[in-house]
Backbone as CSV, one residue per row, in Angstrom:
resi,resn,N_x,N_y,N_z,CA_x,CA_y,CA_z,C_x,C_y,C_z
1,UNK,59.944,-15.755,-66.757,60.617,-16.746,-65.916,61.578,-16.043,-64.963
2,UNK,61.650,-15.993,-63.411,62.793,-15.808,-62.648,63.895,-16.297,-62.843
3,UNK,64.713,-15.386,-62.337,66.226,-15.705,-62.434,66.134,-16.678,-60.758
4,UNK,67.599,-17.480,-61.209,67.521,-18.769,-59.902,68.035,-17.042,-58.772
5,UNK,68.266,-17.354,-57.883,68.652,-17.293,-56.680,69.649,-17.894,-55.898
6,UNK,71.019,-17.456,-55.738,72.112,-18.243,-55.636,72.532,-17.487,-53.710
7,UNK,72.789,-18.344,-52.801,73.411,-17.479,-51.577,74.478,-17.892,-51.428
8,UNK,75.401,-17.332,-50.897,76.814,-17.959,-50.614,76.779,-19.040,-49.094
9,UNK,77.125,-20.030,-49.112,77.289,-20.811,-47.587,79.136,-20.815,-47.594
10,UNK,79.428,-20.458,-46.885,80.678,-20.367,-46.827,81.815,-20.097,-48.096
11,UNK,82.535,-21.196,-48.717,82.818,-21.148,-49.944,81.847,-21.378,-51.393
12,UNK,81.017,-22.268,-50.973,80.075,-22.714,-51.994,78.747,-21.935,-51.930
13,UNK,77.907,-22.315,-53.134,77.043,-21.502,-53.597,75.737,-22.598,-53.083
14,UNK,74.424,-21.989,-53.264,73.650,-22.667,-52.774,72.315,-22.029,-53.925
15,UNK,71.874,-22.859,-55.025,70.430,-22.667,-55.775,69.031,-22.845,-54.466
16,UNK,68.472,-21.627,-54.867,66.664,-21.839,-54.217,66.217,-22.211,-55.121
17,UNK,65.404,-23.294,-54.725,64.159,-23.685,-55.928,63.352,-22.968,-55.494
18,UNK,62.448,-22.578,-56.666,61.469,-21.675,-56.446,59.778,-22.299,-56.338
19,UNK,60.142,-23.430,-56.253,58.828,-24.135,-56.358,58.731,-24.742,-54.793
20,UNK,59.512,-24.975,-53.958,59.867,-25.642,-52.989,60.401,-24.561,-51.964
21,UNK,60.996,-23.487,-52.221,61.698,-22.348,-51.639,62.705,-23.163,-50.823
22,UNK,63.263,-24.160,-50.967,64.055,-24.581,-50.214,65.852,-24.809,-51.296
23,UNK,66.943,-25.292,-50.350,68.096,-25.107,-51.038,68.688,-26.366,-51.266
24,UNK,69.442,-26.594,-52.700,69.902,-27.079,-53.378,71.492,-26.866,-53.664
25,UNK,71.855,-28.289,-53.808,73.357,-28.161,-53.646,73.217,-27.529,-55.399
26,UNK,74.633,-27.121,-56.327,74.770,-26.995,-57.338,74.697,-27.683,-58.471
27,UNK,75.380,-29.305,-57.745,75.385,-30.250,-58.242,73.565,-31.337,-58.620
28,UNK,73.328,-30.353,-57.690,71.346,-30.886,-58.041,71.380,-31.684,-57.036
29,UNK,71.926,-32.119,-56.094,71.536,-32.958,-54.738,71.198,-31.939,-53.524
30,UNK,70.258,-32.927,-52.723,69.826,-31.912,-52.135,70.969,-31.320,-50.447
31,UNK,70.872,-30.766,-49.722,71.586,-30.797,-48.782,70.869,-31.243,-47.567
32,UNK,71.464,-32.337,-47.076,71.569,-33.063,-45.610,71.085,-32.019,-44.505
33,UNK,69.973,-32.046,-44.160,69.324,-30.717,-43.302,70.039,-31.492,-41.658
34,UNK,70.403,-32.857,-41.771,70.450,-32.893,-40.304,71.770,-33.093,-40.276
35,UNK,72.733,-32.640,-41.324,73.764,-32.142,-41.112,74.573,-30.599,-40.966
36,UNK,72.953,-30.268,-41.539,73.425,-29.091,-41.776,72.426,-27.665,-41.160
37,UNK,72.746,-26.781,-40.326,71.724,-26.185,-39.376,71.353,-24.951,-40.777
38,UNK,72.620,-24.664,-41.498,71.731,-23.364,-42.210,70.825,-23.476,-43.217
39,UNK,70.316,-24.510,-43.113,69.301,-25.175,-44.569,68.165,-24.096,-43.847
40,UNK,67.002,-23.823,-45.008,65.583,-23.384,-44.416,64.662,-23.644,-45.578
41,UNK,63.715,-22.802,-45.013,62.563,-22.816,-46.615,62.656,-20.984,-46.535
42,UNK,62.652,-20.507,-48.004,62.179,-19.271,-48.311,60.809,-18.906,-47.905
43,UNK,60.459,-18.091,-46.772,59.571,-17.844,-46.307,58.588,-16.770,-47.589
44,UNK,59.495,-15.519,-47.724,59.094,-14.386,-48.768,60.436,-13.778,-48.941
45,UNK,60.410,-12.861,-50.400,61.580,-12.243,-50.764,60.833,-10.679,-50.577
46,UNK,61.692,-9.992,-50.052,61.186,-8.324,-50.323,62.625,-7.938,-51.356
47,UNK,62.743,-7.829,-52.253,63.953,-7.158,-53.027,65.149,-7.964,-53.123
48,UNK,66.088,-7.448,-52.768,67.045,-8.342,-52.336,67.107,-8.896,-51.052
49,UNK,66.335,-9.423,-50.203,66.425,-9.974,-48.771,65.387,-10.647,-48.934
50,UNK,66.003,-12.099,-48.669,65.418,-13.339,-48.372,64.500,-13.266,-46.710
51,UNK,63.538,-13.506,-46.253,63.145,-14.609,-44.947,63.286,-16.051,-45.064
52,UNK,63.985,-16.275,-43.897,64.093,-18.237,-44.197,63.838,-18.859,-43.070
53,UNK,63.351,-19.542,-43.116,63.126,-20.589,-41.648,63.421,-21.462,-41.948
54,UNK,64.287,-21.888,-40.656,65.180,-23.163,-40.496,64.148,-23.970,-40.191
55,UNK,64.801,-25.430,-40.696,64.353,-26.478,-40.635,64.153,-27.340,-39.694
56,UNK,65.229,-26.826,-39.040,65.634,-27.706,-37.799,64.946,-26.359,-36.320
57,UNK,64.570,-27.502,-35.492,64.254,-26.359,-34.044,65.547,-26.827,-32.635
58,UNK,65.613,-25.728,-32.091,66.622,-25.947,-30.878,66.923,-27.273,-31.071
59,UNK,67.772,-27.883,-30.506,67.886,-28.850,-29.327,67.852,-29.328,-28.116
60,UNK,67.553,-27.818,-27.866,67.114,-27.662,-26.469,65.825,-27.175,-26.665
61,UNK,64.897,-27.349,-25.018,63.815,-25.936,-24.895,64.358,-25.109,-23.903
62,UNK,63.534,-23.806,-24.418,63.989,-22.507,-23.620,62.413,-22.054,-23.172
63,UNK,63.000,-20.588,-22.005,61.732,-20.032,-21.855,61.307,-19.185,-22.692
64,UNK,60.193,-18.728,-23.062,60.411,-17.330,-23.849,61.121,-16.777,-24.127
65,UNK,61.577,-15.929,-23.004,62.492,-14.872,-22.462,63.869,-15.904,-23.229
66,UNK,64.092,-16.802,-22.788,65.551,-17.161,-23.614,65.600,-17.871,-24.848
67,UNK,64.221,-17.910,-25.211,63.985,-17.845,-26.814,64.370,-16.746,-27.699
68,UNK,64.159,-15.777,-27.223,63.955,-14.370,-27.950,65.704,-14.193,-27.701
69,UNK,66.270,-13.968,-26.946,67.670,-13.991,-26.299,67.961,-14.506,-27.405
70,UNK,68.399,-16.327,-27.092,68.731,-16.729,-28.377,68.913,-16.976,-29.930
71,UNK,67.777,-16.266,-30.003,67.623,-16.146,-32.031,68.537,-14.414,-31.963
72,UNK,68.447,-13.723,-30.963,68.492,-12.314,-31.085,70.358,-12.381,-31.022
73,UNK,71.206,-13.530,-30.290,72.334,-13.382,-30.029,73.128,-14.364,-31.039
74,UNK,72.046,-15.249,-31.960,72.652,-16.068,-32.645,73.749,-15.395,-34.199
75,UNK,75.084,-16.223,-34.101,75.940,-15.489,-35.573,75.736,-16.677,-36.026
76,UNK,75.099,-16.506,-37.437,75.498,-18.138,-37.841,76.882,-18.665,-39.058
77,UNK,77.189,-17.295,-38.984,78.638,-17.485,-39.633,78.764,-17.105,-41.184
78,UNK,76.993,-17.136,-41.765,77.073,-17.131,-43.426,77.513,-15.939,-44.015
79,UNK,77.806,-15.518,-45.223,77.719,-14.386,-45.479,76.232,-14.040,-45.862
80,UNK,76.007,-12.835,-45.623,75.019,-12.200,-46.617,73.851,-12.290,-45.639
81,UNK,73.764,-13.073,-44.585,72.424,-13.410,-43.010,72.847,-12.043,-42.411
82,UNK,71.519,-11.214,-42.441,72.270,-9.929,-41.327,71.000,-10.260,-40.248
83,UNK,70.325,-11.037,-40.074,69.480,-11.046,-38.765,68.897,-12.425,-38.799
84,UNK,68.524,-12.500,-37.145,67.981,-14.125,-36.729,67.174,-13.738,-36.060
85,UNK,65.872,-14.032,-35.698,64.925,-13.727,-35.048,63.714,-14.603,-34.637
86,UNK,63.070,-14.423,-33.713,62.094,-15.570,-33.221,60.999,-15.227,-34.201
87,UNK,60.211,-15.878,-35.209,59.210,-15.330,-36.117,57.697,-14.934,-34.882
88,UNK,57.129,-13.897,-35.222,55.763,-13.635,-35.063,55.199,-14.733,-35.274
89,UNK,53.824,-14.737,-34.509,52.567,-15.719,-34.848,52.524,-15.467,-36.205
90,UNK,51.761,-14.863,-37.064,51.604,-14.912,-38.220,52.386,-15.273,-39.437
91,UNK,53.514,-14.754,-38.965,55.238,-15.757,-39.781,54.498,-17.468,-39.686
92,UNK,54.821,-17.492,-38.474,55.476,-19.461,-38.103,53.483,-19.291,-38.461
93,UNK,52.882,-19.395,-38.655,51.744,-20.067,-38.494,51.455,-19.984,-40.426
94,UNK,52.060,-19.183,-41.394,52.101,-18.995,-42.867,52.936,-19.807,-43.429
95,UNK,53.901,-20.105,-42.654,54.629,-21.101,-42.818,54.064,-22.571,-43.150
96,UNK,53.449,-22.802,-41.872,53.540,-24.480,-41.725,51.816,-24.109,-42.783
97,UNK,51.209,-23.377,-42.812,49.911,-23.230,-43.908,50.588,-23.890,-45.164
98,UNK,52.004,-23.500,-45.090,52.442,-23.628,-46.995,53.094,-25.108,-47.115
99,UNK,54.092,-25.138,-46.122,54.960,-26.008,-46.138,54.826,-26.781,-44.789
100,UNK,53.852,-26.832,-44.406,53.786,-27.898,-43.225,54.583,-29.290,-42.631
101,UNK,54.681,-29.871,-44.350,54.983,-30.947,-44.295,56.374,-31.131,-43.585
102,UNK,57.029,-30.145,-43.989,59.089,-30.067,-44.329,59.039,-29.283,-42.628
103,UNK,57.923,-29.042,-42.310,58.410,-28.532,-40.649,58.289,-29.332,-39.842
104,UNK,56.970,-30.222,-39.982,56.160,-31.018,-38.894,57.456,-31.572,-37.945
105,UNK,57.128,-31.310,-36.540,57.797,-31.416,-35.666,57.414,-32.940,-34.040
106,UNK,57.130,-33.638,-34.438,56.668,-34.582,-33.220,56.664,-34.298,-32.256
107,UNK,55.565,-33.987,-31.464,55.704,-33.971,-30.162,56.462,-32.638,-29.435
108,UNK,56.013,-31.567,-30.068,56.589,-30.569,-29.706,56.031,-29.411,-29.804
109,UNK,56.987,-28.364,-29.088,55.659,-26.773,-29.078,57.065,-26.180,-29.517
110,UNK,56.495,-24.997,-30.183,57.564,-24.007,-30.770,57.547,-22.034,-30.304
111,UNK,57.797,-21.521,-29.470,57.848,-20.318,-29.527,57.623,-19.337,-30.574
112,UNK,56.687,-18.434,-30.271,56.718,-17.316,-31.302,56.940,-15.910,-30.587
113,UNK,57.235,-15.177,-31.507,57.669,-13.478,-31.105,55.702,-13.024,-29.925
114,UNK,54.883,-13.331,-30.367,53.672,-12.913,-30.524,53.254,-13.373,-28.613
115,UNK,53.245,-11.901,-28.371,52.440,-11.962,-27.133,51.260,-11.729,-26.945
116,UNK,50.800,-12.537,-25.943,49.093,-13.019,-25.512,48.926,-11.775,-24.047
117,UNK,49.813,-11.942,-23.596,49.666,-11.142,-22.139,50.893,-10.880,-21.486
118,UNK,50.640,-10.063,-20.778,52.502,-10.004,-20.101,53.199,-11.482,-19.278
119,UNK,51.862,-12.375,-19.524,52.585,-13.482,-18.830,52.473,-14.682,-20.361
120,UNK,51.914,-14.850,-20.838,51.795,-15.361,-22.041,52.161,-15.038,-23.185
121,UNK,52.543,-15.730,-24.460,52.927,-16.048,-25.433,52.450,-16.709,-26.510
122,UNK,52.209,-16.731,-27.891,51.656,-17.563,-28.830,52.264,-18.605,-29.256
123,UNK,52.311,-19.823,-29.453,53.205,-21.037,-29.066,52.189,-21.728,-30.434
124,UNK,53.520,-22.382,-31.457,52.691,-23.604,-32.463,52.801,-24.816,-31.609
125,UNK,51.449,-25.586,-31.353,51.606,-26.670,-30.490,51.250,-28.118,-31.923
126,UNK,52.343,-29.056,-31.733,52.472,-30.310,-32.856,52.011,-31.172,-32.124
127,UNK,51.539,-31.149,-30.584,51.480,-32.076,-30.157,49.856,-32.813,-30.103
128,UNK,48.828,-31.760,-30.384,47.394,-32.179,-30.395,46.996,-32.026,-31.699
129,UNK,47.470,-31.298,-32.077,47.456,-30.843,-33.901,48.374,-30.859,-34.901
130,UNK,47.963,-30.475,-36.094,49.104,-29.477,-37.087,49.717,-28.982,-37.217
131,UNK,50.075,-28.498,-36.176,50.195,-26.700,-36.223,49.426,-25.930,-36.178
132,UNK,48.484,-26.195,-35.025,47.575,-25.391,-34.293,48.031,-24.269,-33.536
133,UNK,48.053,-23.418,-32.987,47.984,-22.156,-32.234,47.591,-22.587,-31.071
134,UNK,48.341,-22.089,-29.560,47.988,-21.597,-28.350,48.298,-21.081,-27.868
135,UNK,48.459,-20.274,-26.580,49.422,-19.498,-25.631,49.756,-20.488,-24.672
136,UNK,50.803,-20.030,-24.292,51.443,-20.932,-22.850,52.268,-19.993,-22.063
137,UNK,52.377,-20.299,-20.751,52.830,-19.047,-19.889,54.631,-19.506,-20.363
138,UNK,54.982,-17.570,-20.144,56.442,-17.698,-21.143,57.593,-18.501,-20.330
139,UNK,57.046,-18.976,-18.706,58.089,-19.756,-18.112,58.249,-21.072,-18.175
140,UNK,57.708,-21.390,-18.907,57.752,-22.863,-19.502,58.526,-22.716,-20.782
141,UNK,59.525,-24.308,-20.595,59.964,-24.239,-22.258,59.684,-24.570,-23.228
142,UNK,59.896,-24.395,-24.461,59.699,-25.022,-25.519,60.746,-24.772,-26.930
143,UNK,59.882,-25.475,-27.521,61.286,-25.418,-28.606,61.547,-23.905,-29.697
144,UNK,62.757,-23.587,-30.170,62.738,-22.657,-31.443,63.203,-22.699,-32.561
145,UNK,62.573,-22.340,-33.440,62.472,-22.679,-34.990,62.970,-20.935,-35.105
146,UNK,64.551,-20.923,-35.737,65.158,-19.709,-36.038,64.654,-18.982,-37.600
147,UNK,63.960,-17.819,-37.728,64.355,-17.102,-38.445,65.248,-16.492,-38.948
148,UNK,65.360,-16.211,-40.357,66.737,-15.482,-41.070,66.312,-14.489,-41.803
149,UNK,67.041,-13.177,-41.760,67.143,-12.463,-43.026,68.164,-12.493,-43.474
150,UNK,67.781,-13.057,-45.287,69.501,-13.017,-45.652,69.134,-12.290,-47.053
151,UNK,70.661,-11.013,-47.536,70.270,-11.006,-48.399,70.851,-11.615,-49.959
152,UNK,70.960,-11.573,-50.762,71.029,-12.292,-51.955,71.726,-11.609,-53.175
């Protein structure tokens, strides 16, 4: 049996379920994701360092170019997060394979690290599919779903 997995969010502690990879207050309730931006799902653990993807995407859209900017300049204040990053195609697309449900996004396209061409980009599009795959030229916006490494 694994040991739980505890991260610090500011003062308080935060349980991963390991069945769900997602976070849990202490008290066994869950935490308010649309109150709260640092919620994610446990993507994979390498050792002590978590991957997590947030739950929540921008509020804005960006272009590529200020997609990558933005995950790359983001602090999100926690302890123990030493990086934010736009996930690769193969990240965001393993993702929504596992946990689709807890991402599904309406009506929206999401940026990935993963370039198609020097003018293109690999983009999850919600809007004809699942979480299907396409490229879209990187001057158009769309939305971003932040990666984390945190460690534990």
């Amino acid at each position: 049996m694994k040991k739980p997995i505890y991260i610090r969010d500011g003062s308080r502690f935060r349980k991963i379920d390991y069945y769900t990879g997602m976070f849990w207050n202490l008290d066994g309730s869950f935490t308010d994701v649309e109150k709260d931006n640092s919620i994610g799902i446990v993507v994979s653990q390498d050792g002590n360092e978590l991957t997590i993807a947030s739950l929540k995407l921008s509020t804005f859209k960006m272009t590529w170019d200020e997609a990558k900017e933005h995950c790359n300049s983001f602090s999100s204040g926690l302890p123990g997060v030493r990086l934010c990053y736009l996930p690769t195609r193969s990240e965001l697309l393993s993702v929504v394979d596992n946990f689709g449900g807890y991402l599904y996004s309406n009506n929206s396209c999401e940026w990935t690290s993963t370039e198609h061409s020097s003018f293109y980009a690999w983009a999850l599009d919600w809007y004809t599919s699942e979480g299907g795959l396409l490229y879209d030229y990187k001057g158009l916006k769309n939305y971003v779903r932040k990666f984390f490494k945190v460690e534990v």
